[in-house]
Structures are given as C-alpha cells and as structure tokens.
N, CA, C and O of each residue as an XYZ file, in Angstrom:
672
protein
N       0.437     -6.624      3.863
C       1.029     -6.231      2.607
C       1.655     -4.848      2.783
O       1.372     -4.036      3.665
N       2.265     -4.753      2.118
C       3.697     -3.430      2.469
C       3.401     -2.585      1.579
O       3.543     -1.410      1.917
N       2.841     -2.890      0.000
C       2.722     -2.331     -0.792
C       1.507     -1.800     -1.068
O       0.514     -2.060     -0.390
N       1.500     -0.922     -2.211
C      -0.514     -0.735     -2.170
C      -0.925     -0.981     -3.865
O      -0.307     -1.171     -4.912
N      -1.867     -0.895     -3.578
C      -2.704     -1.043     -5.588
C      -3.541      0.033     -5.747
O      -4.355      0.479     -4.938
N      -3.225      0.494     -7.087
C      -4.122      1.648     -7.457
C      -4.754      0.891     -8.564
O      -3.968      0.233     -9.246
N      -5.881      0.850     -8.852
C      -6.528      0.103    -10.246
C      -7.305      1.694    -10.537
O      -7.918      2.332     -9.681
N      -7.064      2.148    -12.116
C      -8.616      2.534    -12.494
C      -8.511      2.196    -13.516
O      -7.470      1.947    -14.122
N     -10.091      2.105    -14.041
C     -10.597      1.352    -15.016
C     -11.343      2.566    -15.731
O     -11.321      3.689    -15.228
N     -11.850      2.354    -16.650
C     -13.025      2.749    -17.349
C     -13.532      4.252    -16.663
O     -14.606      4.520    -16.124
N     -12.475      5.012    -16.872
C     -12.696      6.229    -15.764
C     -12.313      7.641    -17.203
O     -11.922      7.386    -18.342
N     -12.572      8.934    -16.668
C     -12.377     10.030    -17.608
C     -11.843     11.051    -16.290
O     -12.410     11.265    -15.218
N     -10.756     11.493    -16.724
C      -9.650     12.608    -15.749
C      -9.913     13.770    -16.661
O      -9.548     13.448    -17.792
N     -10.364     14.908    -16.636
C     -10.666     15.903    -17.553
C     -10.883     17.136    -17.197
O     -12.004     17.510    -16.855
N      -9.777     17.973    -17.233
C      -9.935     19.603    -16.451
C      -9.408     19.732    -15.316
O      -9.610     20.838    -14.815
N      -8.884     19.115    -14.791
C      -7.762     19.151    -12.951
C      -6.334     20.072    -13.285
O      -5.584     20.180    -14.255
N      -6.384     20.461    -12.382
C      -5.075     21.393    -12.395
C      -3.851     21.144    -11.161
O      -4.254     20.963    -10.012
N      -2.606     21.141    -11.389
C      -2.211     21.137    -10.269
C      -1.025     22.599    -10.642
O      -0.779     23.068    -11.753
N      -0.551     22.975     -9.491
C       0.187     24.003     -9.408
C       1.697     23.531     -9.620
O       2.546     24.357     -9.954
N       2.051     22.036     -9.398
C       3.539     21.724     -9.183
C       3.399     21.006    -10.466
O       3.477     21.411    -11.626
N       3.110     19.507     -9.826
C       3.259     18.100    -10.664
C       2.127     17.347    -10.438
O       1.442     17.253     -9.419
N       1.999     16.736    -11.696
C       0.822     16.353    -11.760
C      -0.429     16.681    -12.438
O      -0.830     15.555    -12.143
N      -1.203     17.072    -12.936
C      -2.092     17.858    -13.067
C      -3.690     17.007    -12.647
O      -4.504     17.588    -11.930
N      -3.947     15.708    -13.156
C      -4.655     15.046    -12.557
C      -4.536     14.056    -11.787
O      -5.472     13.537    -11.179
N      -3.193     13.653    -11.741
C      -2.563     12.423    -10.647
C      -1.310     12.416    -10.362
O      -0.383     12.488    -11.169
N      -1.229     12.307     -8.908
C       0.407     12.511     -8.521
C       0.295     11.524     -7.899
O      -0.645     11.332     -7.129
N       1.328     10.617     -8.130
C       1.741      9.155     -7.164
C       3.109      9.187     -6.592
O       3.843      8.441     -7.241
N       3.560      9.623     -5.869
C       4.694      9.166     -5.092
C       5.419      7.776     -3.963
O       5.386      7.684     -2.735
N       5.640      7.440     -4.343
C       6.290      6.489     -3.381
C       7.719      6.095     -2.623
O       8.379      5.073     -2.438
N       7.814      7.647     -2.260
C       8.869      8.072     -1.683
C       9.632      7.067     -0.163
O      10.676      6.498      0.156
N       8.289      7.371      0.362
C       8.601      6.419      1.762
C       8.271      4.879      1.587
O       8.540      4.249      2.610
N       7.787      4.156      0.616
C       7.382      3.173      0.750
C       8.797      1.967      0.628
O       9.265      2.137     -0.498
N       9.446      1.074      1.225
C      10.356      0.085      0.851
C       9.976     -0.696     -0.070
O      10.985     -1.201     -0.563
N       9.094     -1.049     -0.544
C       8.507     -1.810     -1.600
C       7.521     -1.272     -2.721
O       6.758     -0.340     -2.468
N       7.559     -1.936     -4.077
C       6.831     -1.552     -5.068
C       5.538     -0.749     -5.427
O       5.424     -1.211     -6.563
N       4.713     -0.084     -5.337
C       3.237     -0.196     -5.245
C       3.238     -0.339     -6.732
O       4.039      0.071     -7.572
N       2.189     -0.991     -6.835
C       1.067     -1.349     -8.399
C       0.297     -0.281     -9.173
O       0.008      0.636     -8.404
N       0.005     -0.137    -10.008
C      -0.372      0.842    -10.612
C      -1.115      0.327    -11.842
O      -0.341     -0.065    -12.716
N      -2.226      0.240    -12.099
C      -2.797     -0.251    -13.468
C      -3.960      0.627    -13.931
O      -5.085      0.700    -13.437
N      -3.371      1.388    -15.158
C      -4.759      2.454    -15.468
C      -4.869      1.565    -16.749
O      -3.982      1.349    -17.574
N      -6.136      1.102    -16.735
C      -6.997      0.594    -17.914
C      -8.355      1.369    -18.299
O      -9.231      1.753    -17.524
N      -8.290      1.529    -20.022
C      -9.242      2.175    -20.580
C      -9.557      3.711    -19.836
O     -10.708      3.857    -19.426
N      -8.672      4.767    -19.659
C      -9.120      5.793    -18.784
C      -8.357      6.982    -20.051
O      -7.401      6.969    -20.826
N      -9.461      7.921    -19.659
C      -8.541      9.073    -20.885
C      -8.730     10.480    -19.862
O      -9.594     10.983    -19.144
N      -7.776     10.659    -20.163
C      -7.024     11.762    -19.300
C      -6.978     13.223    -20.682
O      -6.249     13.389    -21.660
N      -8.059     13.979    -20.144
C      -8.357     15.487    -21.311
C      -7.829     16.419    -20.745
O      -7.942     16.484    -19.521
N      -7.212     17.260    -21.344
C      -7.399     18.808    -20.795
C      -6.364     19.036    -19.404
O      -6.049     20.214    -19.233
N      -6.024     18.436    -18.795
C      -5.505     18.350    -17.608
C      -4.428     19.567    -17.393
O      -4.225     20.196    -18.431
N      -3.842     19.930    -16.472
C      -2.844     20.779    -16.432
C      -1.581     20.711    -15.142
O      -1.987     20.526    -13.994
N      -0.457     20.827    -15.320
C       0.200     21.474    -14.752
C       1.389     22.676    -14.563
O       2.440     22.534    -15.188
N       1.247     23.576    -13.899
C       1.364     24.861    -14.185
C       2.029     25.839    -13.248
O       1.404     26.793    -12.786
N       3.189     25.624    -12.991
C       3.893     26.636    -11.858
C       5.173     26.237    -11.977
O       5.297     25.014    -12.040
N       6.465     27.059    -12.045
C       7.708     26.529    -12.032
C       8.334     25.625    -12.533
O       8.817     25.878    -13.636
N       8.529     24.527    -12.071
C       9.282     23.655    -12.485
C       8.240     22.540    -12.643
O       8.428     21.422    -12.164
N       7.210     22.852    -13.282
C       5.812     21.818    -13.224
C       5.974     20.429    -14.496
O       6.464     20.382    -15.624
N       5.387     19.573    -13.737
C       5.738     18.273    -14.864
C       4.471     17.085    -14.805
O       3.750     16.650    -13.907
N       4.628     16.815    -16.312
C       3.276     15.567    -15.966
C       1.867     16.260    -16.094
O       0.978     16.115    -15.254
N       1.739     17.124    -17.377
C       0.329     17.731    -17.270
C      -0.665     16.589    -16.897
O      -1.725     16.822    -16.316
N      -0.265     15.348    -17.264
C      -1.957     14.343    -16.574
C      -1.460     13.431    -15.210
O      -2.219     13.087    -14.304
N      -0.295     13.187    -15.272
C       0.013     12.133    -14.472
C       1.495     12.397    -13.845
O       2.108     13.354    -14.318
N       1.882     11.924    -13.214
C       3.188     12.211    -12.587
C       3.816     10.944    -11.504
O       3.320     10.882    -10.379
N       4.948      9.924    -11.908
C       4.899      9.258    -10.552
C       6.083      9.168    -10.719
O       6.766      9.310    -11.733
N       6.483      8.782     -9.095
C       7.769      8.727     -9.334
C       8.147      7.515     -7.890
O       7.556      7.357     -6.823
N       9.002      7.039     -8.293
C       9.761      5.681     -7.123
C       9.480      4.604     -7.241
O       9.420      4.446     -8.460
N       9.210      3.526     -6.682
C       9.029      2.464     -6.604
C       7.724      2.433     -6.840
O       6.854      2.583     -5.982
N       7.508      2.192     -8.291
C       6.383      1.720     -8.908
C       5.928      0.709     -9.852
O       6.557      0.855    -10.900
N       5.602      0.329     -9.880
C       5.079     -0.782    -11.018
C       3.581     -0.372    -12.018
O       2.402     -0.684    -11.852
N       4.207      0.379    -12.985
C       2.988      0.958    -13.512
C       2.950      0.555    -14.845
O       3.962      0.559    -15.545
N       1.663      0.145    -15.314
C       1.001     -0.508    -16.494
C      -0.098      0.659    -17.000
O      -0.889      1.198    -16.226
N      -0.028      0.890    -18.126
C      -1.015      1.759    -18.867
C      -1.794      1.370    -19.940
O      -1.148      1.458    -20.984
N      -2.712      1.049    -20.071
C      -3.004     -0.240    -21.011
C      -4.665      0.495    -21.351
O      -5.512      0.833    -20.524
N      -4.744      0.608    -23.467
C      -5.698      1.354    -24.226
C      -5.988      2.557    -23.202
O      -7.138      2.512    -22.765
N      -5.484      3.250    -22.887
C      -5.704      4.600    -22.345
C      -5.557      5.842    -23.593
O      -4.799      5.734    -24.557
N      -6.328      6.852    -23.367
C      -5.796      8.190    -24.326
C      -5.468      9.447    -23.384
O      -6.023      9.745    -22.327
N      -4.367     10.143    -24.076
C      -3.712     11.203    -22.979
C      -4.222     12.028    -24.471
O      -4.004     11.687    -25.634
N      -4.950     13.187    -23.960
C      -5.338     14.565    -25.235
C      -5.323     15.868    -24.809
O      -6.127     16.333    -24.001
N      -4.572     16.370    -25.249
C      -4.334     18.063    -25.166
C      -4.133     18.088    -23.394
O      -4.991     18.420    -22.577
N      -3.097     17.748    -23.192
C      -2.882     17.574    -21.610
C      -1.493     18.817    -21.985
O      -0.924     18.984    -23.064
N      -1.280     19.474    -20.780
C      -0.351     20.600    -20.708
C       0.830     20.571    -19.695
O       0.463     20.474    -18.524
N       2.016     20.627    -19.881
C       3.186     20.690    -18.576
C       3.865     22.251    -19.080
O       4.353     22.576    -20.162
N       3.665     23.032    -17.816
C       4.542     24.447    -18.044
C       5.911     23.746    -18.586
O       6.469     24.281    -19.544
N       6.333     22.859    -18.152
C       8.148     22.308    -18.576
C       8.069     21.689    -18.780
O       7.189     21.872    -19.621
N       8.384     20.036    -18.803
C       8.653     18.748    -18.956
C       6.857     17.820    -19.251
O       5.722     18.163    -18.921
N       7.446     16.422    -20.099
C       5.999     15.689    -19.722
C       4.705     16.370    -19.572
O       3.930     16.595    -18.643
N       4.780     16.698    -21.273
C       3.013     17.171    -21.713
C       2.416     16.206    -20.470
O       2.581     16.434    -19.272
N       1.646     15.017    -21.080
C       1.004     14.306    -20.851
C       1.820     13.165    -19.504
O       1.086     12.889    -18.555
N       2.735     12.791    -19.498
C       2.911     11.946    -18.199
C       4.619     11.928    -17.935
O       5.326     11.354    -18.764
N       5.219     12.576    -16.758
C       6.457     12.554    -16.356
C       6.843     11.768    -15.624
O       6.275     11.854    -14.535
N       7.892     10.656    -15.712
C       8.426      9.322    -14.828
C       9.223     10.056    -14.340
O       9.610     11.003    -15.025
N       9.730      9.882    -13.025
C      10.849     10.400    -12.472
C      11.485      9.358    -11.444
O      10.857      9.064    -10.427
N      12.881      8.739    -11.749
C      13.079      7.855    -10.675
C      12.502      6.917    -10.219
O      12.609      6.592     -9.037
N      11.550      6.109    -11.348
C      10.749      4.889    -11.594
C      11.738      4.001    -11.421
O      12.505      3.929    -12.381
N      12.098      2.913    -10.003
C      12.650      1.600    -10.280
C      12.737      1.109    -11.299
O      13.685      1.062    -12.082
N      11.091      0.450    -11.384
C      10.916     -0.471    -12.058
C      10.474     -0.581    -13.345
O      10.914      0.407    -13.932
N       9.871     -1.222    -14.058
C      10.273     -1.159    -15.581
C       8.120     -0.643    -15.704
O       7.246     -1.023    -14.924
N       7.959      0.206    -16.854
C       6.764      1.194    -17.148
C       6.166      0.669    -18.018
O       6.522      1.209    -19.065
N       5.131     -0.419    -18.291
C       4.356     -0.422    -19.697
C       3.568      0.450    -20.097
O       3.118      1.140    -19.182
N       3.034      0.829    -21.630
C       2.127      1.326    -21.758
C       2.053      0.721    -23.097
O       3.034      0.618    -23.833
N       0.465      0.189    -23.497
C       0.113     -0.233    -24.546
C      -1.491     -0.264    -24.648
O      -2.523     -0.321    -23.979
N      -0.863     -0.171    -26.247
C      -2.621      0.059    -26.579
C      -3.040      1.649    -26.489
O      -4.244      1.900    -26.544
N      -2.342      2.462    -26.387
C      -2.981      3.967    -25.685
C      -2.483      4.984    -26.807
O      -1.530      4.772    -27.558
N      -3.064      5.812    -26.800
C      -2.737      6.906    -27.818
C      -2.467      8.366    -27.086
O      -3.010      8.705    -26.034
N      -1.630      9.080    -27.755
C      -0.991     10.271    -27.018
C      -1.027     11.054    -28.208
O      -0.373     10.848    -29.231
N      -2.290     12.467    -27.874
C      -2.656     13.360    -29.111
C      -2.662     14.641    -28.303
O      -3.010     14.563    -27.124
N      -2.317     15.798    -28.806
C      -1.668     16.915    -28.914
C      -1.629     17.636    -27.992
O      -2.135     18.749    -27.850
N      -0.575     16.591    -26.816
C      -0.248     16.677    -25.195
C       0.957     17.922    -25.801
O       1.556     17.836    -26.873
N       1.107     19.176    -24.674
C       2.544     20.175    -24.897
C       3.051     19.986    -23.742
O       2.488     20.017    -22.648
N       4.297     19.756    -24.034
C       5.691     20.380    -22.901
C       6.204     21.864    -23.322
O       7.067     22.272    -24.099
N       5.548     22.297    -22.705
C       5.959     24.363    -23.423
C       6.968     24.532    -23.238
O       7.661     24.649    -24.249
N       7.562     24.629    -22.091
C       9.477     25.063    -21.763
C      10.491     23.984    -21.699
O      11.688     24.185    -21.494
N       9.876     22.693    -21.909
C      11.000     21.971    -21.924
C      10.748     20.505    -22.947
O      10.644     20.584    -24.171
N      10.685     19.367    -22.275
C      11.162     18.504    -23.161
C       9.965     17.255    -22.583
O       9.650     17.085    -21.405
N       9.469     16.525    -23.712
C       8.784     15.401    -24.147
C       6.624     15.865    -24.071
O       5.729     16.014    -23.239
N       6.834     15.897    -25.476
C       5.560     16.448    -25.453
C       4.455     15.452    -24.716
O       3.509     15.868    -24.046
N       4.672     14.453    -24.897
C       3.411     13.326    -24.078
C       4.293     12.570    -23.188
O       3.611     12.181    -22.239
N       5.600     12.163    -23.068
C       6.089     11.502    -22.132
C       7.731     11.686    -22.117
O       8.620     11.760    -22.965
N       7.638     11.717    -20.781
C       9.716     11.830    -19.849
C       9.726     10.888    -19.092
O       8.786     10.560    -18.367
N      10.979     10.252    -19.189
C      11.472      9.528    -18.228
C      12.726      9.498    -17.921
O      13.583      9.007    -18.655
N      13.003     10.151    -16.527
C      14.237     10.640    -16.560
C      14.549     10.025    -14.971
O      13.616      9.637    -14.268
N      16.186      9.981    -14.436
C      16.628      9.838    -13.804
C      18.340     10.437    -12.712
O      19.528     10.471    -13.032
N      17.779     10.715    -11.728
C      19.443     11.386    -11.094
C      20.151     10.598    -10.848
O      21.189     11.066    -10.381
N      20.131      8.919    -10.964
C      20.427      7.899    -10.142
C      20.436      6.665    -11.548
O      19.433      6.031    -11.878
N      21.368      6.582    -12.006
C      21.023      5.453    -12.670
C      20.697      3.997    -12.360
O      20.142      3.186    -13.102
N      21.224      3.797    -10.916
C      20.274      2.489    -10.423
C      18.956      2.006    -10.459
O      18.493      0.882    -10.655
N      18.039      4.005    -10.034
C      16.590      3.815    -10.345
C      16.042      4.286    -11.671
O      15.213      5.169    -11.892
N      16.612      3.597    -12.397
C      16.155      3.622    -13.597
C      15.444      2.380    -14.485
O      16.084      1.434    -14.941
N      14.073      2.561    -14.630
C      13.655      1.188    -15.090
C      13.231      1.544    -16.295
O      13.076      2.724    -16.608
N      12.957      0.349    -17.245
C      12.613      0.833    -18.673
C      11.060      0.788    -19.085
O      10.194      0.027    -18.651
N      10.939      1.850    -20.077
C       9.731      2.513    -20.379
C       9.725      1.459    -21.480
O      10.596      1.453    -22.350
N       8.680      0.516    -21.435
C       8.437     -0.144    -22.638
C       7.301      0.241    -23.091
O       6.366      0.030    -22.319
N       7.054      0.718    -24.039
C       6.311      1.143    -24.998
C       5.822      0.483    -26.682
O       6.530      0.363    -27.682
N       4.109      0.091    -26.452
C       3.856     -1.027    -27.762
C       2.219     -0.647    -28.603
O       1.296     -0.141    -27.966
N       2.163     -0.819    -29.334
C       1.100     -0.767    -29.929
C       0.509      0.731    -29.456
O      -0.507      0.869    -28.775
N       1.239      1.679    -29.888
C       0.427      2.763    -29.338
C       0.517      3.901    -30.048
O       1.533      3.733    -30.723
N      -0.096      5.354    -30.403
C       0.006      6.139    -31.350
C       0.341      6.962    -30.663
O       0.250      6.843    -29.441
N       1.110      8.669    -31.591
C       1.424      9.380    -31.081
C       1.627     10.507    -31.917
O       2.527     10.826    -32.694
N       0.094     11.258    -31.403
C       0.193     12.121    -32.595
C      -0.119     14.220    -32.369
O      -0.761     14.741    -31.456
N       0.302     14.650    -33.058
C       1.350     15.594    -33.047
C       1.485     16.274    -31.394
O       0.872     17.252    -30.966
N       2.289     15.584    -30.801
C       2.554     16.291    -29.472
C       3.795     17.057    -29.944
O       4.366     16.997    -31.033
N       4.105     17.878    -28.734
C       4.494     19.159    -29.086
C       5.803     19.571    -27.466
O       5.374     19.525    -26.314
N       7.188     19.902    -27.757
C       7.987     20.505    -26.597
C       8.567     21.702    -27.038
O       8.587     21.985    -28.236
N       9.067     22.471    -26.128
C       9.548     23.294    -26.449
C      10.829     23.330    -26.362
O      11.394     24.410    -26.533
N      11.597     22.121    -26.068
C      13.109     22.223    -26.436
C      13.271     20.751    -27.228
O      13.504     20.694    -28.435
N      13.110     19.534    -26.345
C      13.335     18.257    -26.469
C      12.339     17.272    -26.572
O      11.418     17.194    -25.759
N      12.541     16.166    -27.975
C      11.902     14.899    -27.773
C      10.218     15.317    -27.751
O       9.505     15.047    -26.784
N       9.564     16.232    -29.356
C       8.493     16.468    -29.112
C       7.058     15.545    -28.555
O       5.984     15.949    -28.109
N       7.734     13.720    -28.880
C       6.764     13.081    -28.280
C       6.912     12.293    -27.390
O       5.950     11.791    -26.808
N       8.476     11.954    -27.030
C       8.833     11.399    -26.016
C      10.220     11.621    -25.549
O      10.965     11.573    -26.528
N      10.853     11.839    -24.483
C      12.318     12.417    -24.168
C      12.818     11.420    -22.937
O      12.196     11.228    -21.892
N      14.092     10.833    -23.312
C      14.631      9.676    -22.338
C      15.763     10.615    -21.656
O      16.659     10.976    -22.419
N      15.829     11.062    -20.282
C      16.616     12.163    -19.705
C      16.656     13.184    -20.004
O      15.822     13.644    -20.784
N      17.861     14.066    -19.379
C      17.858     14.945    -19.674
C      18.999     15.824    -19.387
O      20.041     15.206    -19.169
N      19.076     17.108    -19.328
C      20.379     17.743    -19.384
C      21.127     17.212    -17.590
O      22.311     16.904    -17.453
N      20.086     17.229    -16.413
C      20.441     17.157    -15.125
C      20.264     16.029    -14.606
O      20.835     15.692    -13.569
N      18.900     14.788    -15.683
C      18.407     13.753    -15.384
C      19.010     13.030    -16.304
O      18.272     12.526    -17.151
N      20.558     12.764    -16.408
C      20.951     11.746    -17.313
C      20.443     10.279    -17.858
O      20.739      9.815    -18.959
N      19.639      9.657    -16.892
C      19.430      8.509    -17.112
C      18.373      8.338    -17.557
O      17.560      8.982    -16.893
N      17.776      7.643    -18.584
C      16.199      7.126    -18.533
C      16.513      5.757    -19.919
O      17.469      5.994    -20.656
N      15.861      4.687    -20.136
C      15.783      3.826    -20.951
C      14.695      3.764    -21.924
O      14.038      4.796    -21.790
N      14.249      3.090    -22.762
C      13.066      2.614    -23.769
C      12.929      1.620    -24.706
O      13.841      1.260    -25.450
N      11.891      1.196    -24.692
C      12.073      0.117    -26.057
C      10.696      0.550    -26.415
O       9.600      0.487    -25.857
N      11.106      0.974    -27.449
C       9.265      1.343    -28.620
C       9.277      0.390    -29.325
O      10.212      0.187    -30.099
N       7.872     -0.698    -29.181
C       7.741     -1.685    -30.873
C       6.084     -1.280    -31.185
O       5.267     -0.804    -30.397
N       5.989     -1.484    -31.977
C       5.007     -1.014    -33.066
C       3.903     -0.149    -32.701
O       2.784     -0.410    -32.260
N       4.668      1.293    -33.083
C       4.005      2.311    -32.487
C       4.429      3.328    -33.737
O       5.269      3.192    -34.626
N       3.522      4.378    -33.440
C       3.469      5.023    -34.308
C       3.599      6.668    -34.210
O       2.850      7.296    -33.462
N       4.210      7.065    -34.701
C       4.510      8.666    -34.577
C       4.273      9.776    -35.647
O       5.198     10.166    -36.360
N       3.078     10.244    -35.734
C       2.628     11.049    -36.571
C       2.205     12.616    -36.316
O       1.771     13.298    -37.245
C-alpha cells in the first residue's frame, strides 16, 4: 500500500504547542503520490497553540493529498498567531468532511478564519470542505471569515458547502 491511515478515536489533544503549524497535529503529505486517510472520530482538541510567524492551524494543520474526515469532534479555545484558529487546510486535493463537531471560541489573531481555512495556490489542488451538522460558536479573526475563511488574499482558491450548521 502506497498510502497510509491515521485513525484517532476517542482521544483528548489539550495544551501542545507548535512554533510554525500545527499546534497539536501536523500532517503533510508532500512526498507521498497517493492519498493518505485521515479519520478523527470523537476527539477534542483544547487549548492547543500555534505561535511564530506565519503560524497556522492552532489544533491541526494538513496539507496535500489527503482524505480527511472529522466526524463529532470539538475544537475549543484553540489559537493561530495568523490564519486557522482551530484547523488550516492548505492545498488539500481532495474533498474534507467534517460533521457532527462543534467549533467554540477557536482565534485567528492576525489573520483570517477563526476555527477553519481552506485555502489554495493552485486551483487544481483544491478540494471541497464539506461541512454538516455542526456548530460554531463565537470564534474569532482578526481580519477575515471570523468562523470560517475560503482563500485568501495570496491563496485564491478554496471551495465549501455548509448544510445544517450553525453559527452563533
């Protein structure tokens, strides 16, 4: 198999820091030719941080050829010095679920999408963020898209479809 699987389940990410991207999980799949899997079920991601420069994704961060599912997860008071309080897509192929999960008072301080970005340099790798049954409540940016931001000024591309979700 070419590809790999990340499963977590029933797990708590709470207090990790990273200096770039990421703050409790960085997934890249830069070198890989094929998809890797990605399925976080029931996992809540607290407190997390990321914090230096051009830092993104206070809980999570992935970017390339991924296939990622997020399913009843909670992202809370998660922090990005810039971009993606709570989770930054960057150059995601393939298409992003997340459902069932709630996103509560994640900050993007200097820039844009208080709990989630999905942005792209490449509009080929651009897959869509589908987004369902999920809450979203008062996240917070400091320029753009306080709870969710599709591109951006340098990352023109990103997609979405929100159904029955909620923004409070």
């Amino acid at each position: 198999r070419e590809s790999s699987l990340l499963r977590m389940e029933n797990s708590f990410l709470q207090n990790n820091h990273a200096q770039g991207k990421g703050g409790a999980l960085y997934i890249d799949n830069t070198q890989s030719a094929s998809a890797n899997q990605v399925v976080i079920n029931n996992v809540e991601f607290s407190s997390n941080s990321a914090s230096f420069g051009s830092s993104a994704g206070g809980a999570l961060y992935a970017r390339n050829a991924l296939e990622l599912e997020i399913k009843e997860s909670l992202f809370k008071e998660n922090l990005a010095t810039v971009n993606g309080g709570a989770v930054f897509l960057y150059d995601v192929e393939n298409d992003v679920t997340i459902s069932k999960s709630v996103f509560e008072k994640n900050r993007a301080r200097g820039g844009a999408g208080g709990a989630i970005v999905i942005a792209s340099q490449n509009g080929a790798k651009t897959g869509v963020l589908n987004v369902s049954s999920s809450r979203f409540i008062e996240n917070r940016a400091g320029m753009y898209g306080g709870a969710i931001s599709s591109g951006n000024t340098y990352n023109l591309y990103g997609s979405m479809v929100i159904t029955d979700s909620t923004f409070e």
